[in-house]
C-alpha positions as CSV (number, residue, x, y, z in Angstrom):
1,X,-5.1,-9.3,33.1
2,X,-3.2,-12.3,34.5
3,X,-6.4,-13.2,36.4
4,X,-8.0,-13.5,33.0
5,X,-5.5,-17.4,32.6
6,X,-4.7,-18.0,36.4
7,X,-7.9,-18.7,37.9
8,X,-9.6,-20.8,34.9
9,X,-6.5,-22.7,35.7
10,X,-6.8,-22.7,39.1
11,X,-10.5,-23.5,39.2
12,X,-9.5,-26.8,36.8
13,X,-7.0,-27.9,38.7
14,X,-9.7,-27.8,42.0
15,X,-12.4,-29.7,39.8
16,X,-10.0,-31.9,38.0
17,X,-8.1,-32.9,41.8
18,X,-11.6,-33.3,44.0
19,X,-13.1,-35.5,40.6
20,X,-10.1,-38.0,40.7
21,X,-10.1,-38.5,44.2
22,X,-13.5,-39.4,44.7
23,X,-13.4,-42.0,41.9
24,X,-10.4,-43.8,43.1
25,X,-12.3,-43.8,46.8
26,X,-15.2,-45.3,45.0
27,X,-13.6,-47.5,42.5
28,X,-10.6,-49.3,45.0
29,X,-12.5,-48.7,47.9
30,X,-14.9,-51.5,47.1
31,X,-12.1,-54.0,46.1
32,X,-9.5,-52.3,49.3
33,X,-9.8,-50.2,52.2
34,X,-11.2,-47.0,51.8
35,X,-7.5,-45.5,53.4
36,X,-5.9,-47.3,50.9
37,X,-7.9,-45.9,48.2
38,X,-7.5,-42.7,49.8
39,X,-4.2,-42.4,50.1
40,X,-4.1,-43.6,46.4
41,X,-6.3,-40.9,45.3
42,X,-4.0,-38.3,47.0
43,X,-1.1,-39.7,45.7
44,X,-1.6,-39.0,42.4
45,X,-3.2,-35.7,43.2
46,X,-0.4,-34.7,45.2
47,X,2.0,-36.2,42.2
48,X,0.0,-34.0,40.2
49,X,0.0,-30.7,42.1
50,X,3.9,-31.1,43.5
51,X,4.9,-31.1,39.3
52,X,2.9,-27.9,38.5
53,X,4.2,-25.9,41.7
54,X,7.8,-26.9,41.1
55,X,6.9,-26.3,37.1
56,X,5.4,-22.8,38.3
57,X,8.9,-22.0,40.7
58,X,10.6,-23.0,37.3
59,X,8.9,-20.4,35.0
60,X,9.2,-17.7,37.6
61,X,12.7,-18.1,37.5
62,X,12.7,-17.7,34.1
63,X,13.6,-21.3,33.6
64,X,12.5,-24.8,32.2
65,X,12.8,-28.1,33.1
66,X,12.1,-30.8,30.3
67,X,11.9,-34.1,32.7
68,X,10.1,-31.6,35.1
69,X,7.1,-31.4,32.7
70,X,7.1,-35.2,31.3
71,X,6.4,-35.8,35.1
72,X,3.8,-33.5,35.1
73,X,1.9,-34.3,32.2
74,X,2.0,-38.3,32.8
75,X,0.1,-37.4,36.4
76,X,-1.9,-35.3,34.1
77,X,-2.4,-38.4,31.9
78,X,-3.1,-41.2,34.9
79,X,-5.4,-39.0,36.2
80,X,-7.5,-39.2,33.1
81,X,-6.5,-42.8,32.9
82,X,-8.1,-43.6,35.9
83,X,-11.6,-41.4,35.5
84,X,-11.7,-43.0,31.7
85,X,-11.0,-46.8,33.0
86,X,-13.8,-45.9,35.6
87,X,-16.3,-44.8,33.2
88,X,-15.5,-47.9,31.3
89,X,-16.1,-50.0,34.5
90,X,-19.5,-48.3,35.7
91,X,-22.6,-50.0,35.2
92,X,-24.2,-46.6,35.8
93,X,-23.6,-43.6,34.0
94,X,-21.1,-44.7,32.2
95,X,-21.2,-41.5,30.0
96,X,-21.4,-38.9,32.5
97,X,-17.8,-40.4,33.7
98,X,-16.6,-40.4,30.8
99,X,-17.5,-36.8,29.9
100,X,-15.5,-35.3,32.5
101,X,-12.2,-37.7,31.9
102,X,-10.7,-34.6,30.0
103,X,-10.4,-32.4,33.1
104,X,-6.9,-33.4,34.5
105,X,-5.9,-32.8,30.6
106,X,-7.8,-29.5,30.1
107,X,-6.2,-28.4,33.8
108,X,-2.7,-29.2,32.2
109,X,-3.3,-27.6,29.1
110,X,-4.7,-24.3,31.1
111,X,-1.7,-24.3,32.8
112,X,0.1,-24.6,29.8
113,X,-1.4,-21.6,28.5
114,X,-1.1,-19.4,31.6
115,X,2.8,-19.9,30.9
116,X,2.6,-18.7,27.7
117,X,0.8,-15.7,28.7
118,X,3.4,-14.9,31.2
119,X,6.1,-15.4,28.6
120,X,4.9,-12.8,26.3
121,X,3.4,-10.9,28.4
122,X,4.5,-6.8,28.5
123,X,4.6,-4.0,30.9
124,X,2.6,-1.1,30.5
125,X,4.8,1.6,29.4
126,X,6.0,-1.4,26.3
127,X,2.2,-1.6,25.5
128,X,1.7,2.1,25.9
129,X,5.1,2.6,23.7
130,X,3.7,0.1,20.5
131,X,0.6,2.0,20.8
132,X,2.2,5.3,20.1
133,X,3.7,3.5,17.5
134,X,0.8,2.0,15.9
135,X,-0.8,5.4,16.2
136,X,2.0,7.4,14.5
137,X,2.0,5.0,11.6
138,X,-1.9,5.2,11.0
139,X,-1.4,9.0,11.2
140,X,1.6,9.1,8.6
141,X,-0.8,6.7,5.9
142,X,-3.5,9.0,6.7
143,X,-1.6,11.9,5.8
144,X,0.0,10.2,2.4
145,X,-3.4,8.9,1.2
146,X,-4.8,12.6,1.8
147,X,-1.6,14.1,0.3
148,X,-2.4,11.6,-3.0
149,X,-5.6,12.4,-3.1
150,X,-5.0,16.0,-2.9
151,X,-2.5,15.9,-5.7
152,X,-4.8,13.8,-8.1
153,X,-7.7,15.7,-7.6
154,X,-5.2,18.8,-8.7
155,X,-3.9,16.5,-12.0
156,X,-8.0,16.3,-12.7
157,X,-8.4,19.7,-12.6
158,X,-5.3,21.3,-14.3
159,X,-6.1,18.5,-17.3
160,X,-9.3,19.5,-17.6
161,X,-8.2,23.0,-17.5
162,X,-5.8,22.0,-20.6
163,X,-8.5,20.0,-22.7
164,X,-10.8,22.4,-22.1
165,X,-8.1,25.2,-23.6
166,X,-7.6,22.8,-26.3
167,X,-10.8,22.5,-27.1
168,X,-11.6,26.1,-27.5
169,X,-8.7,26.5,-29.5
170,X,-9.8,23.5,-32.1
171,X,-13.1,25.7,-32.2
172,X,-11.4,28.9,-33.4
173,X,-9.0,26.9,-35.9
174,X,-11.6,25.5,-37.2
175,X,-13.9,28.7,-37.6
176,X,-11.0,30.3,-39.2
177,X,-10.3,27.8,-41.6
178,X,-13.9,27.8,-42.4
179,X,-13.6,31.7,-43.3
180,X,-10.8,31.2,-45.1
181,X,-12.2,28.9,-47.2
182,X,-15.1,30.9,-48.2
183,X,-12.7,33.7,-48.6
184,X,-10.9,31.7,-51.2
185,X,-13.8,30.5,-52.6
186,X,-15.3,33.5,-53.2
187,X,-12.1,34.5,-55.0
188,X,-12.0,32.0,-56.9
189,X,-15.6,32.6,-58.4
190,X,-14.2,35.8,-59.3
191,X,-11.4,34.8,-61.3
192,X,-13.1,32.4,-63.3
193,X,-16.0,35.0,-64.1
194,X,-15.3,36.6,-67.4
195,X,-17.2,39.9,-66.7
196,X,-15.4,39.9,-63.9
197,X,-11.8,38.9,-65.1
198,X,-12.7,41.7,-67.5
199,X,-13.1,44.3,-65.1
200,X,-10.1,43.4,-63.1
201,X,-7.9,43.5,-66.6
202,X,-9.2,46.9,-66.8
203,X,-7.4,48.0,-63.4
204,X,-4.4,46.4,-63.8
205,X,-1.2,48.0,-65.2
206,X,-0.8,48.8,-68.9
207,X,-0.4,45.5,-70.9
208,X,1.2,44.5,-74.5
209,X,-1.4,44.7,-77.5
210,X,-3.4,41.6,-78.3
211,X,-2.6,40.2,-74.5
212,X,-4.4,40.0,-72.1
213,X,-2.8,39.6,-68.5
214,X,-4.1,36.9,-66.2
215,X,-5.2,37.9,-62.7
216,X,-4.1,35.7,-60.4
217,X,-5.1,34.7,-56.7
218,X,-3.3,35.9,-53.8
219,X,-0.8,33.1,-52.6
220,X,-1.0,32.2,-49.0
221,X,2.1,31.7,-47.1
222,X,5.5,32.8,-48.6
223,X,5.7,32.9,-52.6
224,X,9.4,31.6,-52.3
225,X,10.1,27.8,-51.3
226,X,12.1,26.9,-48.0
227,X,14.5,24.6,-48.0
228,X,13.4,21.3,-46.5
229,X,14.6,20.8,-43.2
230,X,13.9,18.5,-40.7
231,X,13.6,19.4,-37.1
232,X,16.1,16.7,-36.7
233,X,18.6,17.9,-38.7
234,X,20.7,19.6,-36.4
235,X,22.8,17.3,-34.3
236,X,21.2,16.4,-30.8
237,X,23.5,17.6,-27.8
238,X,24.6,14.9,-25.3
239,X,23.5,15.4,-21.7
240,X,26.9,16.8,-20.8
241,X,26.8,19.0,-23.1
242,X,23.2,20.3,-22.6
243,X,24.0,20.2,-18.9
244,X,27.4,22.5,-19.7
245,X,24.8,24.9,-21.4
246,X,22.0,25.1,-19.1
247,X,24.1,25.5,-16.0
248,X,25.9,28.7,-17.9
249,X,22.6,30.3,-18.6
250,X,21.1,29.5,-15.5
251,X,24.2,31.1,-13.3
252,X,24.8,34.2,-16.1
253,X,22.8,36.4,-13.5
254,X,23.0,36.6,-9.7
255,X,20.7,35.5,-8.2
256,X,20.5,32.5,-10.7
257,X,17.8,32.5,-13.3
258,X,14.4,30.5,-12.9
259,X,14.0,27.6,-15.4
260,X,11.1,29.7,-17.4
261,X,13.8,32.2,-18.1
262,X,16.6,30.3,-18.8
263,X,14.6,28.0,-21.3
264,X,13.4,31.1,-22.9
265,X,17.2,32.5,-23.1
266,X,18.2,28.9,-24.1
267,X,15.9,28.7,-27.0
268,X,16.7,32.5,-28.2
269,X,20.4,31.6,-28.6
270,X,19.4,29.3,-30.8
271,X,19.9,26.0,-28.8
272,X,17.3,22.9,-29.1
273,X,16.2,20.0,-27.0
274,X,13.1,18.7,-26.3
275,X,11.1,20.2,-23.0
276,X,11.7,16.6,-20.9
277,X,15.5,16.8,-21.5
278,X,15.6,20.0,-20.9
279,X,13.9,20.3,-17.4
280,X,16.1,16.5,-16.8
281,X,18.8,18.9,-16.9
282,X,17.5,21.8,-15.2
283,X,16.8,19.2,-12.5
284,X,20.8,17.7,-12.7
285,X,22.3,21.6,-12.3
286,X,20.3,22.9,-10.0
């Protein structure tokens, strides 16, 4: 893996080092001697190249060195100086020189990046470690999206279940009421027939000369009015107080009661509270 930054880098810096010292040969040497230019040429090479191995001794010490770096990178930026002023010079491919200017830059900035690497880069058993980790957390949303998908496909079905009931029940209630309706009607028919009214008198119990008893209909529901009473009428109980009653009933009997049973011995002594508050408090006492 640290090939995969080191030897771009190192392949630049080769490139970028042999390019700058054949144009300062070929640009001084025709105005100075060729050693001159030569010893130009390595000069800022060797400027270069002493900067990024002191820079590299630096990093591997952990360490940084701010003037260090500024010295670096203005090699870096004479080099390209000189290939650029060059190419700006040249009668003859003058566009091909300055193409390549960029490579003492683009060596720096490979270098640059090769730090970084090494600066975050982690050791295997890290990497192996925040893979396990990755893995465990795919494998816990995996099971919560199956778990939720599990549940809401039970929802579906137990609603349906209940609509279904519903619906069936709708059906009879409404069959019923329909035969109850002819029933009554039928009734009716008969009362208000006179033949009929007439035979009925005939069956009924003795009755006063000169009047004649009226048969009436059969009276659904209770002949005798209830009082009118409100299902609210009856002071509500606090949630103290309903969790004072539940938690007796629930511990009457060892072991304690289930919360079918104790709602159904709640509601027989008389007690009342909606089914939400009641199971709220089922849920506080238990």
């Amino acid at each position: 893996m640290r090939a995969k930054t080191v030897l771009p880098a190192v392949a630049m810096t080769a490139v970028s080092m042999v390019l700058t010292l054949a144009v300062v040969v070929m640009w001084l040497g025709a105005a100075v001697p060729w050693p001159v230019a030569l010893v130009v040429g390595i000069g800022i090479d060797g400027g270069w190249l002493a900067t990024l191995a002191y820079e590299r001794r630096l990093a591997a010490q952990g360490d940084h060195n701010r003037a260090v770096t500024a010295v670096g990178w203005s090699f870096g930026i004479l080099a390209a100086g000189v290939l650029v002023a060059h190419a700006l010079t040249s009668e003859e491919s003058a566009g091909a020189w300055l193409a390549v200017a960029w490579l003492p830059i683009a060596a720096k900035a490979l270098w640059l990046v090769h730090a970084m690497w090494e600066r975050t880069a982690l050791t295997p058993i890290a990497l192996d470690t925040i893979r396990g980790i990755q893995q465990e957390a795919r494998d816990e949303a995996a099971v919560a999206r199956a778990r939720l998908r599990a549940e809401a496909a039970t929802e579906e079905t137990r609603l349906t279940a209940v609509t279904e009931a519903g619906a069936r029940v709708a059906r009879v209630q409404a069959k019923t009421a329909q035969t109850l309706a002819g029933a009554w009607s039928t009734l009716e028919t008969a009362r208000a027939g006179e033949e009929t009214g007439r035979a009925l008198t005939s069956v009924t119990a003795r009755v006063t000369p000169g009047v004649t008893p009226r048969w009436e209909l059969p009276v659904w529901g209770p002949s005798e009015p209830l009082a009118a009473r409100s299902l609210e009428s009856a002071p509500a109980l606090t949630d103290e107080a309903l969790d004072v009653i539940v938690d007796e009933i629930r511990t009457s009997e060892t072991p304690a009661l289930s919360y079918r049973e104790m709602a159904a011995r709640f509601r027989a002594a008389g007690h009342s509270a909606s089914e939400v508050r009641l199971r709220a408090a089922w849920k506080r006492v238990a």
